[in-house]
C-alpha distance (Angstrom), angle and dihedral (degrees) to the residues before:
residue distance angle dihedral
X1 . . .
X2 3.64 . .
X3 4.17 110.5 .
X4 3.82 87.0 -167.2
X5 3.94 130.3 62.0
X6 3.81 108.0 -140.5
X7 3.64 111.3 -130.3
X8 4.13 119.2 -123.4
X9 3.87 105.2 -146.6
X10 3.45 104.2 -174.6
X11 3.94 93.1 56.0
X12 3.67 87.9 46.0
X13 3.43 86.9 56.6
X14 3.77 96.6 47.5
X15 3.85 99.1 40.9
X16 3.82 97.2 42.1
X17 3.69 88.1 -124.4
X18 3.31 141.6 95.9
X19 3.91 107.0 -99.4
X20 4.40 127.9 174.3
X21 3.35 141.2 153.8
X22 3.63 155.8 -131.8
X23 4.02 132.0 -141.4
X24 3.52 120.1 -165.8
X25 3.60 135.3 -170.3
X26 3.93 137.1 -154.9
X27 3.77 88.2 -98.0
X28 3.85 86.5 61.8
X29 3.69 90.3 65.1
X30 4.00 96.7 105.9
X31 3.40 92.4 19.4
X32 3.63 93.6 70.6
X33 3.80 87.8 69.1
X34 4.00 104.1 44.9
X35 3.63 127.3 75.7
X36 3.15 116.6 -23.0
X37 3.42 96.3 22.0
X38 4.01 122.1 -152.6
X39 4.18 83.4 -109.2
X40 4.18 83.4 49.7
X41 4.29 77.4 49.9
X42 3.36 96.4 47.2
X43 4.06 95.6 48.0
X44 3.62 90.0 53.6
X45 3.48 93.2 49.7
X46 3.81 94.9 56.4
X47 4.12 86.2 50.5
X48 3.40 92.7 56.9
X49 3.72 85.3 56.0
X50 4.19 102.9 -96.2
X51 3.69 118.6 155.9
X52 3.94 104.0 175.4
X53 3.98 124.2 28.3
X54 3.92 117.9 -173.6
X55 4.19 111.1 -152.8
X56 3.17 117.5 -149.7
X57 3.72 115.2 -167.7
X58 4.00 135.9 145.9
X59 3.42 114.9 -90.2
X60 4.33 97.1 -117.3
X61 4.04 82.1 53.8
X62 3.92 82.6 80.5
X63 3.93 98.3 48.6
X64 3.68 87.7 42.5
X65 3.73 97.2 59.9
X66 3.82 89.6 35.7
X67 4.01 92.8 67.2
X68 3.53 91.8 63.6
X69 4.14 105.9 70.1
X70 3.95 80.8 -168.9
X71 3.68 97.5 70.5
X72 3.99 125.4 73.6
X73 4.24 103.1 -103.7
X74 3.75 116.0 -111.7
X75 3.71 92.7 -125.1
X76 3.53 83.8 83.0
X77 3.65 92.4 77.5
X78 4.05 99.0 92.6
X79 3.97 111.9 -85.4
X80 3.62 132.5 -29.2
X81 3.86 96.6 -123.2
X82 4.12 97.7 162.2
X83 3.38 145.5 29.3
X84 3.99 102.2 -156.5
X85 4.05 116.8 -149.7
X86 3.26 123.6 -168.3
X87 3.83 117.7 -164.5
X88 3.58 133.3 -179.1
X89 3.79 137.3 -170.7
X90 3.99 118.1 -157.2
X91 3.97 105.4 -122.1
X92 4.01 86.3 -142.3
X93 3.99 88.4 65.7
X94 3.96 97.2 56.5
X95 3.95 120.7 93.1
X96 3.78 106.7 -132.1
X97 3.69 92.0 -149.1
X98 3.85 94.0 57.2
X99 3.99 87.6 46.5
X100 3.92 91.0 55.3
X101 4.09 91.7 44.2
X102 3.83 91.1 47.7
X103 4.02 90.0 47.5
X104 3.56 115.3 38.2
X105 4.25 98.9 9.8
X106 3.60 117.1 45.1
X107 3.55 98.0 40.0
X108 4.00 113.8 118.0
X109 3.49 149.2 -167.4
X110 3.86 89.1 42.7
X111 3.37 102.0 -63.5
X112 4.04 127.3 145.8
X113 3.62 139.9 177.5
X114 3.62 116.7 -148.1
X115 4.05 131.1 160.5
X116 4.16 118.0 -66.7
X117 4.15 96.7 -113.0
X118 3.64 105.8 -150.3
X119 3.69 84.6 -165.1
X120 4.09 98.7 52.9
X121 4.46 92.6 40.8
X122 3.91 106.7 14.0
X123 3.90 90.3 167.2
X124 4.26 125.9 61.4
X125 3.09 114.2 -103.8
X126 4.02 124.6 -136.0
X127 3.98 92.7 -108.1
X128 4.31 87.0 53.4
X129 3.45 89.4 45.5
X130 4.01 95.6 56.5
X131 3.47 90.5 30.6
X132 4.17 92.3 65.1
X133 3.90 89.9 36.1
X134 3.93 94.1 58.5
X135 4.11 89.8 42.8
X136 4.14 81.8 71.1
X137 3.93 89.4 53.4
X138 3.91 77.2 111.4
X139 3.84 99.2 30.2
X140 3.98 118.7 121.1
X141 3.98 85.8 -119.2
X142 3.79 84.2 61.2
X143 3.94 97.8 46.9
X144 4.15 96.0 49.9
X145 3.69 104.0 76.6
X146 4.11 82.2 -170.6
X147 4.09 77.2 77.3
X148 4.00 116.3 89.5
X149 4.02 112.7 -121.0
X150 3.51 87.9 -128.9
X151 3.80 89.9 48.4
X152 3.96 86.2 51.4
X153 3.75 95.1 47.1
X154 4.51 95.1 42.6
X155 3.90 82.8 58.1
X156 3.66 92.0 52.2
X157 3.75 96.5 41.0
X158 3.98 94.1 40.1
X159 4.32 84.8 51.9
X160 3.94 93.5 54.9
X161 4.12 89.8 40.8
X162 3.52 97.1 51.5
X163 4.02 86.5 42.9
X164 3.85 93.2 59.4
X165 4.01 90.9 44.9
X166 3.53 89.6 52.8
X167 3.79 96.9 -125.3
X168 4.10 90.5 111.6
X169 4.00 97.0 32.4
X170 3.18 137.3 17.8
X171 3.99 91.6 -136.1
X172 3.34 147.6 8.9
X173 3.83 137.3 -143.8
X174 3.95 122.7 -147.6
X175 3.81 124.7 -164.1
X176 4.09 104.9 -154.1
X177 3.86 136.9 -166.0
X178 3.91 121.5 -136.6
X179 3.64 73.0 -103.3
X180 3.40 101.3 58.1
X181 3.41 101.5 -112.3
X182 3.75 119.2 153.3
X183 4.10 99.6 -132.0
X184 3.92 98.7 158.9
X185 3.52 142.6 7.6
X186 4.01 145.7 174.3
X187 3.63 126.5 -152.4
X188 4.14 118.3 -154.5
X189 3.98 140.0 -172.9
X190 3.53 132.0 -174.9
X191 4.08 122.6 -144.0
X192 3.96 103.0 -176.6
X193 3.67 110.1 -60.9
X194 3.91 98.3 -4.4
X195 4.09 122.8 74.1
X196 3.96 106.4 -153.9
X197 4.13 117.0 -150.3
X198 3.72 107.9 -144.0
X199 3.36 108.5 -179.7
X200 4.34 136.0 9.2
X201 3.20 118.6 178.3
X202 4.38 134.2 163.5
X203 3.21 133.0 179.8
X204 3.37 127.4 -92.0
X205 3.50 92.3 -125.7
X206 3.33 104.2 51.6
X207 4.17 103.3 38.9
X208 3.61 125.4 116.9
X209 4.33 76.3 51.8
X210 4.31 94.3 103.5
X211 3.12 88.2 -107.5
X212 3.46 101.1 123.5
X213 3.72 85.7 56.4
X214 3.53 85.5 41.0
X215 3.89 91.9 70.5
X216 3.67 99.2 35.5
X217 3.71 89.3 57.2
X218 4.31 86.3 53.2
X219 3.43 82.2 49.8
X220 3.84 106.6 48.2
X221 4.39 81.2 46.7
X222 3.48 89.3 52.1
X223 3.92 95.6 52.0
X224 4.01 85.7 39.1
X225 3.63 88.4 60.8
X226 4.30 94.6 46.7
X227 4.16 92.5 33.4
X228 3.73 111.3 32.2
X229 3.99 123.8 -158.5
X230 3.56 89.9 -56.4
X231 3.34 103.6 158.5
X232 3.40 99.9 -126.7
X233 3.71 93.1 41.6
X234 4.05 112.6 117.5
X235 3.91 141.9 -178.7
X236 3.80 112.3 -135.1
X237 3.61 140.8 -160.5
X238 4.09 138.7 -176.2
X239 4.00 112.2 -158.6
X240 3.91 139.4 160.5
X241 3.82 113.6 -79.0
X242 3.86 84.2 -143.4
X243 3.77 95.8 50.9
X244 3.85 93.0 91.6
X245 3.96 93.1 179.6
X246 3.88 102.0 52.2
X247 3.77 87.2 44.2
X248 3.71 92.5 58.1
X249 3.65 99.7 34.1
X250 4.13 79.6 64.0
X251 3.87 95.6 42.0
X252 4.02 85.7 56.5
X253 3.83 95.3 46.8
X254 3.90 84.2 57.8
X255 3.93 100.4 -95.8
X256 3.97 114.2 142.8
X257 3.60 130.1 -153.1
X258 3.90 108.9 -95.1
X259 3.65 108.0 166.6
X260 3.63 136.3 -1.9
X261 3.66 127.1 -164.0
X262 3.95 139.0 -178.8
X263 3.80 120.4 -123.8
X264 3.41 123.1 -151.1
X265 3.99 131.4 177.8
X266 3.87 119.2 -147.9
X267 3.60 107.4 -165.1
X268 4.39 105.1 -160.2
X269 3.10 131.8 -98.2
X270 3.96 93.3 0.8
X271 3.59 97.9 58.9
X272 4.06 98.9 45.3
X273 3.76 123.3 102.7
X274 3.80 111.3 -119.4
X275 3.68 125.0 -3.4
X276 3.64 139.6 -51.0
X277 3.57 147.3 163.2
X278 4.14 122.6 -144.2
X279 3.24 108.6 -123.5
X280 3.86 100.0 -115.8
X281 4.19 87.4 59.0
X282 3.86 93.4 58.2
X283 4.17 108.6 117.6
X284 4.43 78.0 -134.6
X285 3.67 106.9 42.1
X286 3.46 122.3 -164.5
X287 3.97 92.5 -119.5
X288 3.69 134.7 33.2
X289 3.65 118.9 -177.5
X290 4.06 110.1 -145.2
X291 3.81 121.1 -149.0
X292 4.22 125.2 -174.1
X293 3.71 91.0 -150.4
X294 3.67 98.2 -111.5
X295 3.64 99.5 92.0
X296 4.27 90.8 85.7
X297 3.67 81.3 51.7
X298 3.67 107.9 58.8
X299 4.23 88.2 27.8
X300 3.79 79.9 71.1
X301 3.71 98.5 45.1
X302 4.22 76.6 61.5
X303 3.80 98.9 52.0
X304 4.09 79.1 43.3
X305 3.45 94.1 58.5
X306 3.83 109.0 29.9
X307 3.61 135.7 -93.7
X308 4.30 81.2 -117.4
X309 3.98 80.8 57.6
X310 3.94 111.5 122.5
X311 3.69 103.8 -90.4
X312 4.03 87.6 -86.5
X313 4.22 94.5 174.4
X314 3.73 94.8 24.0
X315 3.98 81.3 66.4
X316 3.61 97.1 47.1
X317 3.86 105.9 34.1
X318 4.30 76.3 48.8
X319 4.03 89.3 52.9
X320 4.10 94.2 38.9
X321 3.81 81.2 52.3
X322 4.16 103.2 49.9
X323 4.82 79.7 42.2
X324 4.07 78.3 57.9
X325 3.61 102.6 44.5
X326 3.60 104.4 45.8
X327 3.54 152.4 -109.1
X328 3.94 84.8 -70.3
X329 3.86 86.4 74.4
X330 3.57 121.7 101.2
X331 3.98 98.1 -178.5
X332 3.87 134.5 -17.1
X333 3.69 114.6 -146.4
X334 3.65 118.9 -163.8
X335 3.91 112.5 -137.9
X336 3.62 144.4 -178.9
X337 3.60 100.1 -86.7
X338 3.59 137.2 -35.5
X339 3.90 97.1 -76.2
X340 3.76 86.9 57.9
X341 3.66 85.3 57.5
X342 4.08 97.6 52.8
X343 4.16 84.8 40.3
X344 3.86 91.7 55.0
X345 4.01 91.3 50.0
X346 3.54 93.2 49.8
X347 4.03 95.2 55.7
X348 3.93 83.2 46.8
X349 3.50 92.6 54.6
X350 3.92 84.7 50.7
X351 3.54 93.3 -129.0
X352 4.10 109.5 -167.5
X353 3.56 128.6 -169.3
X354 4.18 114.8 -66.9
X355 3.44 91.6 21.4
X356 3.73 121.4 132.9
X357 3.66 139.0 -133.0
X358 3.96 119.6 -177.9
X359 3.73 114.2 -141.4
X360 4.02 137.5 158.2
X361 3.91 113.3 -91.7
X362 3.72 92.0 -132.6
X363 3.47 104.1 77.8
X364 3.93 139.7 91.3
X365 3.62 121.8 -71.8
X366 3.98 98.8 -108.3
X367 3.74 96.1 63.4
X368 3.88 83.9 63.7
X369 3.66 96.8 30.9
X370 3.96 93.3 62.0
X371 3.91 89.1 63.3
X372 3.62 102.5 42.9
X373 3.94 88.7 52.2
X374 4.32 74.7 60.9
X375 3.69 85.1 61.2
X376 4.00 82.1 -106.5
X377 3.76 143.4 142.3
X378 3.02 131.4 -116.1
X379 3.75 119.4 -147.0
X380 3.90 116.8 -155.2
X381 3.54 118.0 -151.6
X382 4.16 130.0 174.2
X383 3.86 127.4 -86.9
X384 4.22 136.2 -125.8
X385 4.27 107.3 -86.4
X386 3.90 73.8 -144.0
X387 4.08 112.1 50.1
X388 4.13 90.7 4.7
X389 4.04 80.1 -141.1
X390 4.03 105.1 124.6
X391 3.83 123.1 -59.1
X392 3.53 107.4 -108.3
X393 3.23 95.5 -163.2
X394 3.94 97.1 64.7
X395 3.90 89.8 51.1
X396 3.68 102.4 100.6
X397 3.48 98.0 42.0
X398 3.81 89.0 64.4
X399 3.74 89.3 53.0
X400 3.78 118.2 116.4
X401 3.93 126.7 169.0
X402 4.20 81.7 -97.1
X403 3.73 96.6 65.5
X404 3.57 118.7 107.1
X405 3.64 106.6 158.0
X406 3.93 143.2 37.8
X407 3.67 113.6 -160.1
X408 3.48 123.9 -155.7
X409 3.70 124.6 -153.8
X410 3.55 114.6 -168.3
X411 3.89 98.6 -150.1
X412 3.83 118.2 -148.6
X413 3.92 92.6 -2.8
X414 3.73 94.0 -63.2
X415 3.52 118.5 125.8
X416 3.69 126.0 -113.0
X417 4.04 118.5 -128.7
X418 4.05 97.3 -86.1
X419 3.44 107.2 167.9
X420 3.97 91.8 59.3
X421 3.97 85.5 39.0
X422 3.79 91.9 52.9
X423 3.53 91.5 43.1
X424 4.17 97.5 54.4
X425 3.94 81.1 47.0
X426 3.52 95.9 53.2
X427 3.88 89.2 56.5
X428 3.32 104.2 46.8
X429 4.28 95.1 36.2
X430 3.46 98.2 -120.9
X431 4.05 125.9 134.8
X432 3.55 121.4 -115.4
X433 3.82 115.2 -142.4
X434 4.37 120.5 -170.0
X435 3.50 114.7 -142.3
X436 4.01 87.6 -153.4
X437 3.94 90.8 158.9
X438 4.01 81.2 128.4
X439 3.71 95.9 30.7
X440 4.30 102.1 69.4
X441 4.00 105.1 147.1
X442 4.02 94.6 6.1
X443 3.79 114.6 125.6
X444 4.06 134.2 -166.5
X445 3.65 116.1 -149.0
X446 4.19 92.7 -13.4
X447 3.87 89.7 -47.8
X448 4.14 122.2 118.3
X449 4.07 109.3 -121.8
X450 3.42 100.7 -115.2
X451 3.63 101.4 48.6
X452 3.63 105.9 65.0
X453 3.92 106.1 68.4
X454 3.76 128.9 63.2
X455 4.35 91.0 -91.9
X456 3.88 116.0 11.6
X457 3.89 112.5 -158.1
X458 3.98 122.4 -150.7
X459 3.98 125.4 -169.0
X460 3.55 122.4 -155.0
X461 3.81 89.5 -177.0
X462 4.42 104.3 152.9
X463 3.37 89.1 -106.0
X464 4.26 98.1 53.7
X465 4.15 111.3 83.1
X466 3.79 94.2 -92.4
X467 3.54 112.3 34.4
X468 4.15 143.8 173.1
X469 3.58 101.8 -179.9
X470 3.42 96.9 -92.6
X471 3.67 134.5 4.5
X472 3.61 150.8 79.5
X473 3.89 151.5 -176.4
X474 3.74 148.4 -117.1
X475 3.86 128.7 -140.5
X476 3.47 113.9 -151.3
X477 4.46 103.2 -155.0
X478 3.29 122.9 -171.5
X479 3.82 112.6 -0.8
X480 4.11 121.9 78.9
X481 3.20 97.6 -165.4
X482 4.01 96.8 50.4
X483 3.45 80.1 58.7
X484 4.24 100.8 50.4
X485 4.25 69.3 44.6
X486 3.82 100.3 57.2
X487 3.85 92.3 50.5
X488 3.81 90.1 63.1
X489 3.75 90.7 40.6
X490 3.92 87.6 55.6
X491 3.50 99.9 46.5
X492 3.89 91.4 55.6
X493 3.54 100.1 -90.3
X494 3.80 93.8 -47.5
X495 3.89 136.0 133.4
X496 4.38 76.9 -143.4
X497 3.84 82.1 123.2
X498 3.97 96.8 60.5
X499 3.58 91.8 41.6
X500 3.93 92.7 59.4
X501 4.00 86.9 47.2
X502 3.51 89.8 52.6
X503 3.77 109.1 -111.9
X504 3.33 105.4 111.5
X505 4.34 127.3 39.6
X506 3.77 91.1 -136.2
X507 4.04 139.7 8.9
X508 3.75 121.6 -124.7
X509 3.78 140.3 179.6
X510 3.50 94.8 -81.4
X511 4.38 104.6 154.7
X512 3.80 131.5 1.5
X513 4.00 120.1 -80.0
X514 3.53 148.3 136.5
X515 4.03 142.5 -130.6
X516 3.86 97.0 -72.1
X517 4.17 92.3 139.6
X518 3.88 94.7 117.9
X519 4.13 113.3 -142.8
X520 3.75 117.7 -101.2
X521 3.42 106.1 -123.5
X522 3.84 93.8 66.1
X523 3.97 85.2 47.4
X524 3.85 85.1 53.9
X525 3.38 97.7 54.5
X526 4.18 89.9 37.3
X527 4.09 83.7 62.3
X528 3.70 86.9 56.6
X529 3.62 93.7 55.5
X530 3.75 91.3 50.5
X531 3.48 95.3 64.4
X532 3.81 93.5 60.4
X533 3.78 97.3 34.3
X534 3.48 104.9 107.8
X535 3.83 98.1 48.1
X536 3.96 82.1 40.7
X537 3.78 82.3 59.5
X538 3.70 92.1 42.9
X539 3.64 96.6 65.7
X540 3.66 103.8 46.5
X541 3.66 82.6 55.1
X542 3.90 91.0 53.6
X543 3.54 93.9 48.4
X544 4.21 89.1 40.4
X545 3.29 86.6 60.7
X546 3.75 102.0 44.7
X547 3.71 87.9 54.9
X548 4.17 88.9 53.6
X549 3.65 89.4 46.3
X550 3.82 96.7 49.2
X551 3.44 104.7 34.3
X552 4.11 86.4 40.1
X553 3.86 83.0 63.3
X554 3.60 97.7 45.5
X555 4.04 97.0 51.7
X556 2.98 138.8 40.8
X557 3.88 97.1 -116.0
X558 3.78 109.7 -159.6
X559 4.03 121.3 -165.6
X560 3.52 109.7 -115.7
X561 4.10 90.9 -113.4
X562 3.93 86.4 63.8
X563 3.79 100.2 50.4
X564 3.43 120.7 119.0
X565 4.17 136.7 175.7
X566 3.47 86.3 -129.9
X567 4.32 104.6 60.3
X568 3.94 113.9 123.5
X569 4.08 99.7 -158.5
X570 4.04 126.4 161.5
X571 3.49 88.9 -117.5
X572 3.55 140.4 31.1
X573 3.87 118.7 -80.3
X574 4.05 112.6 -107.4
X575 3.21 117.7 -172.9
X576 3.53 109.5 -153.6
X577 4.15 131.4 -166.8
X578 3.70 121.1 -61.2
X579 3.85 126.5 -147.9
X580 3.30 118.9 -164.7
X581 3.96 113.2 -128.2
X582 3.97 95.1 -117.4
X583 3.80 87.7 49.9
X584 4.17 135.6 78.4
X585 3.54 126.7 -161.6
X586 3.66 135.3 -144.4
X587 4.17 87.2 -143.4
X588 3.49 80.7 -120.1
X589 3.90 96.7 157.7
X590 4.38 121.9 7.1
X591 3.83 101.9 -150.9
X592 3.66 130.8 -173.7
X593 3.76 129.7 -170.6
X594 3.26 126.0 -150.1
X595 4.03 129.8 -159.1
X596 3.69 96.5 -105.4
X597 3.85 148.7 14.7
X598 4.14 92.3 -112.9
X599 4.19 91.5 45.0
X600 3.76 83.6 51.3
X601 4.08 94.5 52.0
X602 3.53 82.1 49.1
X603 3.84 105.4 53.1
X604 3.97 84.2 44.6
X605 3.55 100.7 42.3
X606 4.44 84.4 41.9
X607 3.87 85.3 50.2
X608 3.88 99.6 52.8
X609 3.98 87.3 50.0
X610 3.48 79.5 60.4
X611 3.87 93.9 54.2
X612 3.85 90.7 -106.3
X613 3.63 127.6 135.6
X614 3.99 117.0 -140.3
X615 3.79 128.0 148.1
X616 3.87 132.1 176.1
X617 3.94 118.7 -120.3
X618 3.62 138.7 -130.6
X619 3.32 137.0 24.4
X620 3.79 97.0 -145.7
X621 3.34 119.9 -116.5
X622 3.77 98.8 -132.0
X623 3.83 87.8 66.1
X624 3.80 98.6 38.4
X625 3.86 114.5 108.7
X626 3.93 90.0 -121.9
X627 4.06 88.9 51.4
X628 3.35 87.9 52.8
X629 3.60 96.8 53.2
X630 3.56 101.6 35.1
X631 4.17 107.6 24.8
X632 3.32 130.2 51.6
X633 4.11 129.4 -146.4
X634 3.70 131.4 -118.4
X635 3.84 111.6 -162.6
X636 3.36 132.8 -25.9
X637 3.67 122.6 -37.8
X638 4.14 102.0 -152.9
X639 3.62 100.6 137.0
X640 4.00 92.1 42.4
X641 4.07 85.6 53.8
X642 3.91 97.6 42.7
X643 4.38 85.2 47.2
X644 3.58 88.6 52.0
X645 4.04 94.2 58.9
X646 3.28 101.1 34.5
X647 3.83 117.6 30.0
X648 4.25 111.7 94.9
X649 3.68 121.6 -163.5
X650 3.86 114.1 -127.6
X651 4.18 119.4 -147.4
X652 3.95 106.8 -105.9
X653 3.30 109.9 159.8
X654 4.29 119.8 144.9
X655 3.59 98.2 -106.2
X656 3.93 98.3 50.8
X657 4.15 108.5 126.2
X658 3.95 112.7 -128.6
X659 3.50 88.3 -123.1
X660 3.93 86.4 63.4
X661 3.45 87.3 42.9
X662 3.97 91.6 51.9
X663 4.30 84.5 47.0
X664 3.54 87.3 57.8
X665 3.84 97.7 50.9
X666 3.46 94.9 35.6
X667 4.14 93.3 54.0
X668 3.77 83.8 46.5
X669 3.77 94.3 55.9
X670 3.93 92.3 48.1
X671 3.45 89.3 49.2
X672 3.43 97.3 49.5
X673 4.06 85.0 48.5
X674 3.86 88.9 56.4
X675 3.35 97.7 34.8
X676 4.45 88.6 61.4
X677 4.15 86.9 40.3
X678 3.43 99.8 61.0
């Protein structure tokens, strides 16, 4: 069963609400019951800020459930509002002849179908417009009454627009009068050997005319003339269950019933079984952005100046940076956003196609997305049970005479083990690059994360310690002449930068590169944040270390080494963060783990009843459908896979109170005291 709900942007976009859906299949039929549930689903759907879910699910799915008096009934799940038909018609079975009459022959009373010419009537016309709004008479968006009429008609209109612009079909049919009056028309697409109809609709007036049949006869030429008589080659159509005329107007051109599907919308929270919170309601929210009240200040100074102004806090926040990071640093760039960052070092380390870059499976998607754009691989190898930063130790046995990179991902703002990193790099000549988008201000043995490896990569993402929205930046260590490199890379593959420092009389395409200039308004309000980011740092330490202390006292909090399947404690066993002693932290993320996936649900699930927001983290890589396709794994990953069902993410931003702070550990030890009971 799907764990996710896939989210539908352009009805989003339309509504003004966040809309998705789900699609299941027969095979979901006792799935929808086990852990996570759909009503688990649906929860986390309206904490991730959902308001309207449509279900899609075969029509048996419900009978199935139904037999068991055991199982919650399916017509729990909001409203049936549609039962979806597909039909389709196998081109090979149609008599070309009959199409032609019925199109161009036995039409009467002057009327004429002919092409939509974008060229000739680029704008809809009122009679389109009404035309596509009363096809949806039937339409699920019609039937839900929870659904705005302006809502209902946008869709409508949008469909027929983005029909005659070609981005929804690739043509469209119109049924004139003498008078030219549009009184019908069809809308097709093909997708290999299948043409889709999207839309028919005719006039009221003029029905019961053939032209219906009319314009599915254009249509079935049309897709004659792009498919052929293949013989698997097919015309298809989507309609309303309910809409008894359209279905048999298609069951007498020759369609057949293919699929058939209920509909149902689940409108959040009042359609969800149990109760629940979203995320952004909680009274502790997981995240809690912190400004120093300077950043509307120097945003003005911007509009002040111009946005064509020279970069005024992209140059300083770029300087304060390069002071922060060390001597080690040859240039800072700033940069859109910490992806940016990890996509820059990979065309620096002239990554080509097949080449390989080891990395730690639990980690976000960008630090492997920046080398697959490269056309490489990404090689996932396990973490630390200590820091959960990548295992050192497994390293060189995922080296191959293809690797050209180790990244290192500081997790959580701890560092990862860089001397014996740099070390296997400096033997087998391959560039290190730290992902230390969580690691800003975090040193190992004295030294700033970030400055240690070939390319260190910063996020300043709103949800890091010092943020600007979105952006980021890229040390270049070590190498001068990567950095003269990276200004040409930045400026899309332009010498633009020498020409505004005077050294050359005009810039020119001179390597390859991309848009990686970040704008300077998120710069301005990044220098803000810089002035406060030490004692920003400071608290989430204090309140990092509160949590150890507390939560230290309250379990028994065993080093990984020590654990054993046999311990009898009072309370569960959390394993919470380790820092090594010749590392500091930023407190970027407070962790626990728990001893299982269903203790974990629990302690989250017991902690948002509490009006506390926690979440887990990855999904790892490894496991991920694009890992899968594009990575490849070197050992096994046991510790990644136990971290990513047990570890819980604590709230720690600066602002938090101690007496939230005392909530949280509090809840955690009742939990925990439950949680052993039972």
């Amino acid at each position: 069963m799907p764990r996710v709900v896939e989210h539908i942007a352009f009805d989003t976009q339309l509504f003004k609400f966040n809309v998705g859906r789900i699609e299941l299949t027969n095979d979901d039929s006792v799935a929808l019951f086990k852990n996570p549930t759909i009503y688990d689903i649906l929860k986390q759907a309206y904490s991730s800020g959902f308001r309207l879910i449509y279900v899609f699910y075969p029509v048996n799915l419900s009978s199935k459930a139904s037999n068991d008096d055991s199982l919650p009934k399916l017509p729990e799940l909001g409203t049936l509002v549609d039962l979806k038909t597909t039909l389709s018609c196998e081109l090979r079975t149609l008599d070309k002849s009959l199409l032609c009459d019925r199109a161009f022959l036995k039409l009467g009373a002057g009327i004429r179908i002919r092409k939509h010419d974008i060229l000739r009537e680029p704008k809809l016309s009122n009679n389109l417009k009404k035309l596509a709004i009363a096809s949806g008479y039937y339409s699920r968006f019609k039937i839900d009454s929870n659904i705005p009429s302006t809502g209902f008609e946008g869709l409508f209109e949008a469909w027929i627009t983005n029909s005659l612009n070609r981005s929804l079909a690739d043509e469209v049919f119109i049924a004139y009068t003498k008078e030219d009056e549009e009184v019908g028309f069809i809308t097709v697409k093909k997708r290999a050997n299948t043409v889709n109809i999207g839309l028919l609709a005719v006039a009221e007036s003029h029905r019961c005319q053939g032209i219906a049949k009319a314009l599915l006869s254009r249509a079935a030429l049309w897709a004659l003339e792009e498919v052929g008589y293949d013989p698997a080659a097919s015309i298809n159509v989507i309609t309303q269950g309910s809409n008894l005329i359209a279905c048999s107007c298609y069951r007498s051109f020759g369609f057949s019933t293919f699929s058939t599907q209920e509909i149902h919308h689940v409108w959040l929270p009042e359609n969800i079984v149990g109760n629940v919170s979203r995320a952004d309601q909680l009274s502790i929210p997981f995240c809690r952005q912190h400004f120093t009240g300077k950043e509307q200040k120097y945003i003005q100074e911007v509009f002040d100046k111009g946005l064509d102004s020279s970069a005024h806090f992209t140059i300083m926040c770029s300087a304060k940076l390069q002071e922060i990071v060390g001597p080690s640093s040859q240039r800072v760039i700033m940069v859109p956003s910490g992806t940016a960052a990890l996509e820059m070092a990979a065309l620096l380390c002239d990554l080509q196609p097949g080449d390989e870059v080891i990395m730690p499976s639990y980690t976000f998607s960008s630090t492997a997305n920046a080398v697959v754009l490269r056309g490489a691989v990404p090689v996932f190898v396990d973490i630390r049970k200590d820091t959960l930063n990548i295992d050192e130790t497994l390293i060189e046995q995922a080296i191959t005479p293809r690797t050209k990179v180790i990244c290192a991902v500081h997790y959580a703002g701890v560092a990862c083990e860089m001397d014996t990193i740099c070390e296997i790099a400096t033997r087998h000549n391959l560039f290190v690059v730290e992902d230390a988008a969580q690691a800003f201000l975090s040193q190992y043995k004295g030294r700033q994360c970030g400055s240690i490896g070939d390319f260190g990569c910063f996020s300043f993402h709103y949800t890091k310690n010092v943020i600007c929205g979105e952006g980021g930046a890229i040390s270049i260590n070590r190498s001068s002449d990567l950095a003269r490199r990276a200004l040409v890379l930045w400026e899309k593959g332009t010498n633009r930068h020498d020409f505004m420092m005077g050294k050359v009389d005009k810039y020119e395409w001179v390597d390859i590169g991309s848009s990686y200039v970040p704008n300077e308004v998120s710069c301005a309000i990044l220098w803000a944040q810089l002035d406060d980011a030490k004692e920003v740092t400071a608290k989430r330490q204090q309140h990092y270390n509160e949590y150890l202390t507390k939560l230290t006292t309250s379990f028994k909090n065993i080093p990984p080494s020590e654990q054993t399947g046999d311990l009898k404690l009072p309370l569960p066993v959390l394993r919470l963060p380790h820092v090594p002693s010749h590392c500091e932290t930023n407190a970027h993320i407070f962790y626990i783990l728990a001893r299982n996936h269903t203790e974990r649900l629990k302690l989250e699930e017991g902690l948002r009843a509490k009006g506390v927001s926690a979440f887990s983290h990855y999904v790892p890589l490894h496991s991920s459908p694009a890992g899968k396709k594009y990575g490849r794994t070197c050992g096994i990953m046991e510790v990644t896979d136990s971290v990513h069902n047990t570890l819980l993410r604590l709230p720690v931003w600066p602002d938090l109170t101690a007496a939230e702070r005392n909530l949280i550990t509090d809840s955690l030890e009742a939990l925990a005291i439950e949680i052993e009971r039972n």
